[in-house]
N, C-alpha and C positions, 0 to 999 in steps of 0.2 A: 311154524312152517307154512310157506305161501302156500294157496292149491293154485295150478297152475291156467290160467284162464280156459273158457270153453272158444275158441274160437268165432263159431257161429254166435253167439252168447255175442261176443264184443261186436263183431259185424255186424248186427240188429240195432244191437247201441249206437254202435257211429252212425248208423244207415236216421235211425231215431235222432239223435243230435242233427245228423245235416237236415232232415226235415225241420227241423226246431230250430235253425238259424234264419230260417225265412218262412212267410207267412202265407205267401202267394203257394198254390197248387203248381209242382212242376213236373214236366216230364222224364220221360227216365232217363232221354239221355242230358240235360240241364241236371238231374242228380248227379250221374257219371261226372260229367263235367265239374262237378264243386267238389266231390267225396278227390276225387283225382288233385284240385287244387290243396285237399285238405292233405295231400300225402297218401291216402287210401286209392291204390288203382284196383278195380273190381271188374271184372268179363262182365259181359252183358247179360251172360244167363246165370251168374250167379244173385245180380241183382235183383233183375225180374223175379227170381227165385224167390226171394229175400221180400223184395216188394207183396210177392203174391202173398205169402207166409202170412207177413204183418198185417194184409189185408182181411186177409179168414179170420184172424184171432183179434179184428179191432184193432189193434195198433194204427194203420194206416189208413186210409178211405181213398179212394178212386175218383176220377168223375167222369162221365160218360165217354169223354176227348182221351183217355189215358194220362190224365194229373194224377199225381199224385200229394198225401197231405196227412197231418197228424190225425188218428182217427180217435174215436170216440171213448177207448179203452185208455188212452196215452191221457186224453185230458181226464178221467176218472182216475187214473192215478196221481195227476198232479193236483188233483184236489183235496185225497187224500195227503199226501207230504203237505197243502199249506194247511189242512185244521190239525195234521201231526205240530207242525210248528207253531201255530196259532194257540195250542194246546202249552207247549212248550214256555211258550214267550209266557201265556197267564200264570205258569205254575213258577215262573223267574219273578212276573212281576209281585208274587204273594209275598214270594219267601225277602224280596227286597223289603217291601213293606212292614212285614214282620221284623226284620231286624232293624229296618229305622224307627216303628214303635220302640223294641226295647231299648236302641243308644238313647230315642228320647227320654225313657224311663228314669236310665242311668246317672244323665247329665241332671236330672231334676235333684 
């Protein structure tokens, strides 16, 4: 049985992805404007809202001008996911290993 999404939950996500599709610091209404082209229309003070959230908890970072940009928590998480994967790939490339020693074995 699905559980049924938290809304704010998905909104953070999208808001998170459209920072992640561009590198440059933008402002809120340049976010509005892409989240909008993305199919997501958001009021102004739900973003800001959103914006401010992700800011307190790391996710976002700010700069003095009102940019905004992935913050310091977001890329700590995605370091985590590549040594989760980095982890992953070594424990594929063992167990390949291991069974091309024993076909070697085999064919001898």
């Amino acid at each position: 049985m699905a559980t049924k999404p938290i809304e704010s939950v998905t909104s953070a996500c999208a808001l998170l992805d459209e920072l992640a599709r561009n590198f440059e610091p933008r402002r809120m209404a340049e976010i509005a404007t892409d989240l909008k082209a993305a199919g997501q229309t958001w009021g102004t003070t739900k973003l800001y809202e959103q914006l401010q959230t992700l800011v307190q908890v790391g996710y976002v970072d700010a700069t003095p001008d009102g940019r905004y940009f992935l913050g310091a928590a977001f890329t700590r998480a995605a370091a985590a996911y590549v040594r989760h994967l980095n982890e992953r790939a070594e424990h594929l490339r063992r167990q390949v290993a291991d069974i091309t020693t024993s076909l070697e074995r085999e064919s001898l």
